[in-house]
BAKOLFI-655874 format. One record per residue (C-alpha): residue number from 1; residue in one letter; z, x negated, y negated. Coordinates in steps of 0.001 Angstrom, whole numbers, plus 500000, padded with zeros to 6 digits. Each point is the difference from the previous one (the first is absolute). Layout:
% BAKOLFI-655874
SITE num residuo      Z      X      Y
SITE NUM       A      Z      X      Y
...
This chain:
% BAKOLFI-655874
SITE num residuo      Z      X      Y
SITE   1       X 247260 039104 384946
SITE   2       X 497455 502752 501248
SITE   3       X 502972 501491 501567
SITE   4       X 502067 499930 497393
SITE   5       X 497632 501689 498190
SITE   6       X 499142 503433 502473
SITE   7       X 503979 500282 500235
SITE   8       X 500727 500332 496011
SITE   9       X 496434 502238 500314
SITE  10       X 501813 501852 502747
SITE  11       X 503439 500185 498054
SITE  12       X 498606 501257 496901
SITE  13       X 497846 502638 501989
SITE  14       X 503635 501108 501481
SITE  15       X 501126 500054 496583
SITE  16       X 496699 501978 498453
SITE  17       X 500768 502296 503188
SITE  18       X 503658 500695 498680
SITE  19       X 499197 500695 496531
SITE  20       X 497253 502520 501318
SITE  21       X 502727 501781 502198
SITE  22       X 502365 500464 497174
SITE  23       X 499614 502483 497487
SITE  24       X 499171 499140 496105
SITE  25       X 503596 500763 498644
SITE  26       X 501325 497787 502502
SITE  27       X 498562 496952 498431
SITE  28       X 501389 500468 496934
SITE  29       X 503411 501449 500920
SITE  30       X 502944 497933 498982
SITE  31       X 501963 499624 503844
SITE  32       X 503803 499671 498986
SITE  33       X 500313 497898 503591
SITE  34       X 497915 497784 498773
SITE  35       X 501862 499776 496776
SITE  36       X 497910 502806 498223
SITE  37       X 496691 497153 500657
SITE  38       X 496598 502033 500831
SITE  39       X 497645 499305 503273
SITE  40       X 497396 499394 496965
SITE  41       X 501930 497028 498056
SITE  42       X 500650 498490 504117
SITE  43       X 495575 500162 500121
SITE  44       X 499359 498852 496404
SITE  45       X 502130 497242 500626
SITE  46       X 498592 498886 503280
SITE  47       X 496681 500757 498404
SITE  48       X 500716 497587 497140
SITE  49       X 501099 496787 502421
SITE  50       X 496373 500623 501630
SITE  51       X 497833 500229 496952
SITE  52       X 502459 496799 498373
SITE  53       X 499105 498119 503552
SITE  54       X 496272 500932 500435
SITE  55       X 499124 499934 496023
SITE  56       X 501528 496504 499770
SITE  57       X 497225 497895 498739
SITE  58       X 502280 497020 498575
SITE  59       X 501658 498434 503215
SITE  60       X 503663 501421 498131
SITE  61       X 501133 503080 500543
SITE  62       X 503396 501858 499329
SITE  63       X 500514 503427 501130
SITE  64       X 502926 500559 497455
SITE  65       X 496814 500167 497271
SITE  66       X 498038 502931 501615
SITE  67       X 498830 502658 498153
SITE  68       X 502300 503326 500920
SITE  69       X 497550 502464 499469
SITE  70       X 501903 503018 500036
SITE  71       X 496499 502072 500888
SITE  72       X 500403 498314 503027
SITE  73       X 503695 501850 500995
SITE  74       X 499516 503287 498428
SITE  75       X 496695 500760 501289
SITE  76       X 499073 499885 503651
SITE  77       X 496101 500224 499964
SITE  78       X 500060 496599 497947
SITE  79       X 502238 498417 502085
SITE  80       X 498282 500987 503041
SITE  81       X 496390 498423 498501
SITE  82       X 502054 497270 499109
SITE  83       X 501358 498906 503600
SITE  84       X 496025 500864 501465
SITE  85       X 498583 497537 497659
SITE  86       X 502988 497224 500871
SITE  87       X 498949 500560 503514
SITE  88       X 496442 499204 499356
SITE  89       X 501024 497263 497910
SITE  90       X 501986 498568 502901
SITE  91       X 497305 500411 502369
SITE  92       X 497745 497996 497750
SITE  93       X 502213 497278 499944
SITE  94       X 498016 496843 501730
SITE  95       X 501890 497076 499693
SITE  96       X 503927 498561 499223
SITE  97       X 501277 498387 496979
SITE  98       X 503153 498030 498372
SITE  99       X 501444 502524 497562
SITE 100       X 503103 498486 498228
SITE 101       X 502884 503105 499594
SITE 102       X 502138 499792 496968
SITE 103       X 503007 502533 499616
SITE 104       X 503132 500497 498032
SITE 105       X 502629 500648 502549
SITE 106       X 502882 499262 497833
SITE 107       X 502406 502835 499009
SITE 108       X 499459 498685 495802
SITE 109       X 496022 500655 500369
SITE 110       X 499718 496221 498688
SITE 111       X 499732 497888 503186
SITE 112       X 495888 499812 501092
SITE 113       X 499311 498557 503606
SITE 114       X 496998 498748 501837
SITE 115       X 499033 499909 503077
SITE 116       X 497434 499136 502002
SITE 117       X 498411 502362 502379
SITE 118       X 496034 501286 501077
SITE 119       X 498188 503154 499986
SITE 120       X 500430 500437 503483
SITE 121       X 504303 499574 499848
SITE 122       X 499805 502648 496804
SITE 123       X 498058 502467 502042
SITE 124       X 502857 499604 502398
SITE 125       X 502623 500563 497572
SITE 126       X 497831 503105 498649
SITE 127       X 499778 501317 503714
SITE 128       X 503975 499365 500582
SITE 129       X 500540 501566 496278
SITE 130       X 498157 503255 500566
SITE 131       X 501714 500819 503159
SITE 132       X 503141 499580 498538
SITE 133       X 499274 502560 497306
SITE 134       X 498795 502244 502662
SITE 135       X 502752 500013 501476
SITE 136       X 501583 500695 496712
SITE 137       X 497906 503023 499309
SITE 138       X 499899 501433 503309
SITE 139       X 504123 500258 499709
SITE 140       X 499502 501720 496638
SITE 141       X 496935 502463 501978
SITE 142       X 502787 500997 502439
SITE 143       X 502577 500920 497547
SITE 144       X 497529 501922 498032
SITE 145       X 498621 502123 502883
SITE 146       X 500797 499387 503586
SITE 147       X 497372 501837 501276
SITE 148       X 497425 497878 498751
SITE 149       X 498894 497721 503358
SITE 150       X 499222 496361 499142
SITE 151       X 498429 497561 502547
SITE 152       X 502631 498545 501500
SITE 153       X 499302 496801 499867
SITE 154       X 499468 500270 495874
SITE 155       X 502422 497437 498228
SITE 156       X 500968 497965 502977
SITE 157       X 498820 496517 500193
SITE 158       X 497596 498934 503216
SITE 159       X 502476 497866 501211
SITE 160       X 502799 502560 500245
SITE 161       X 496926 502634 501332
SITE 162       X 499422 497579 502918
SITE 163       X 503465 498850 500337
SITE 164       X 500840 504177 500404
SITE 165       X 496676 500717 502250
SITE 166       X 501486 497544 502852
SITE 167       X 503739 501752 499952
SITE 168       X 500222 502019 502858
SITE 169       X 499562 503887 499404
SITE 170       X 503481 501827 499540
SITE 171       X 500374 503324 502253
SITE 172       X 501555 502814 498130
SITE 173       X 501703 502471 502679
């Protein structure tokens, strides 16, 4: 799990990076390629599946219930303190547990599921979730300013970074 836990460190570093290399009215811009969404309601939201994950005290949680602080996608400086103390609450973690995950996946809202799962698996889905919505924002980065260089390897999952690091080099004549 150690590893687990220095890659979402890692991942939300990349991410603290990002939101330090954009400027303030970019976080709370409305994108219209990203259907007029903000890069600050894509970080409260992956803020808000951490803190429902690492505040879970019960053994239950369900990420349709977080908060939505809206603090957290209209102001940057919060949402950057936010991620640093996720990462140091990640980095603290010292041992695995069975978490049970309910959910209403049902188009009505009336359906609730359960499932069973650990701490280690959510961290996982966490990891997978946040590069997805990097991937997200850094498509709504581009179309907002081209000339804004992101890491190139921000918003694409390690599998697909090693998968693409063993592809031969293409030659352009």
């Amino acid at each position: 799990m150690k590893n687990l836990q220095e890659e979402t460190v890692h991942t939300l570093k990349q991410l603290q990076d990002f939101l330090r290399l954009i400027p303030d009215t970019y976080y709370y811009r409305s994108i219209s390629i990203l259907q007029g969404n903000t890069i600050g309601k894509h970080i409260r939201h992956i803020i808000e599946f951490y803190q429902t994950l690492l505040e879970n005290t019960s053994g239950l949680i369900n990420y349709d219930l977080r908060e939505r602080n809206l603090i957290l996608e209209n102001n940057k400086e919060t949402a950057l303190e936010k991620l640093a103390e996720i990462a140091g609450q990640v980095q603290q973690i010292d041992s695995d547990y069975r978490i049970t995950v309910e959910g209403d996946y049902s188009e009505c809202g009336s359906v609730c599921s359960r499932s069973s799962s650990s701490l280690s698996r959510e961290l996982a889905y966490n990891l997978e979730h946040i590069v997805h919505h990097m991937a997200i924002m850094r498509i709504g980065i581009e179309f907002l300013d081209p000339s804004l260089v992101v890491s190139e390897n921000f918003g694409v999952a390690r599998s697909t970074w090693r998968h693409l690091q063993k592809q031969p080099q293409v030659q352009v004549s």
